[in-house]
N, C-alpha and C positions, 0 to 999 in steps of 0.2 A: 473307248478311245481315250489314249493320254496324251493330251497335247503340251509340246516345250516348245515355248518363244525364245528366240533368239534375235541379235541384230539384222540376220539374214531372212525372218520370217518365221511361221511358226511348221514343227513337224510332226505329226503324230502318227502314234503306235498303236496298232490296234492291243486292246485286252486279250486278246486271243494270242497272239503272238507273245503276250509276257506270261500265261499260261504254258502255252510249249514252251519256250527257254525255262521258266520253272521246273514244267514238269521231268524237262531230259536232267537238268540238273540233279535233279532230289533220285532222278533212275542210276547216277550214276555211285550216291552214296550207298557206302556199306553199308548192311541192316535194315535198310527201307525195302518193306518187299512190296507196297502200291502206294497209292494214293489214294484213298478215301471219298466217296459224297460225302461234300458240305453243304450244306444251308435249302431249304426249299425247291429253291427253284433245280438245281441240280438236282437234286432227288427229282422230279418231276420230268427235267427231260430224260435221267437215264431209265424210267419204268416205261418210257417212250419209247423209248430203243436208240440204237444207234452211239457211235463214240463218243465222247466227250473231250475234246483237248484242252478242256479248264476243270479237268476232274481235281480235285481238293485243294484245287489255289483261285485266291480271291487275291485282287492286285489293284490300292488308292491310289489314287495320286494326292499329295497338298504339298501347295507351293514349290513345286519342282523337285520333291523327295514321294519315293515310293515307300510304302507298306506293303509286305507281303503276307499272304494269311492261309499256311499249309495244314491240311488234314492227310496224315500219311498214318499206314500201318506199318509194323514194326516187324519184325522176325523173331522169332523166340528163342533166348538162351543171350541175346544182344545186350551190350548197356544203354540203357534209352540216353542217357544222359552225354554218354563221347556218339552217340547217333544225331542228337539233335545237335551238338556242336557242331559237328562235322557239317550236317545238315544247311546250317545257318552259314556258315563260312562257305559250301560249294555257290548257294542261293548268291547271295549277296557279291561273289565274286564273278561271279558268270552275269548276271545284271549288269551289274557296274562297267564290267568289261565293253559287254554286248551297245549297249544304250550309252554310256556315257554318264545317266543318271546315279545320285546317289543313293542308296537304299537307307532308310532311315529305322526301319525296324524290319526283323524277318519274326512270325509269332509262329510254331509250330505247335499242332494239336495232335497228339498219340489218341488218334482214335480205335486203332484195332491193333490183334494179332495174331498173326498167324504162325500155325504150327504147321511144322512140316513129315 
């Protein structure tokens, strides 16, 4: 949960919910063909079974700026490089839109890829 105080009180987001807006965002870039497992605990629930809608995004909060932290796969024959810009720029403009919050960094991890 990311909570932001205001004059009016305070409101918070579930992490789950900055998850989805990540992940439609990054479905919506060119050359991202998924999203990746990050980190333990993800691997752990998906050999569990069942979806994951925090699949290879990790999302801090401090001091009222997010960090965002993507593990996507890529598409083969792509430039990683105009994919993670693009990448960085959809993330961070659909947050900002969505929430009001500022995005402070977006970190993108090219974990895999696939051939098609």
């Amino acid at each position: 949960m990311i909570r932001i105080e205001n004059r009016l009180g305070t409101v918070g987001i579930s992490t789950n919910f900055f998850a989805q807006l990540v992940s439609h965002a990054a479905a919506n870039c060119f050359g991202v063909a998924g999203m990746v497992v990050s980190g333990a605990s993800q691997g752990l629930r998906s050999m569990a079974g069942g979806a994951l809608p925090d699949k290879g995004v990790l999302v801090r909060a401090k001091d009222g700026r997010l960090e965002v932290e993507l593990h996507i796969e890529v598409a083969y024959g792509v430039n990683i490089a105009a994919v993670v810009r693009s990448l960085v720029s959809e993330v961070r403009y659909a947050v900002e839109t969505v929430t009001g919050l500022r995005v402070d960094c977006v970190n993108v991890f090219v974990d895999a890829m696939k051939c098609e």
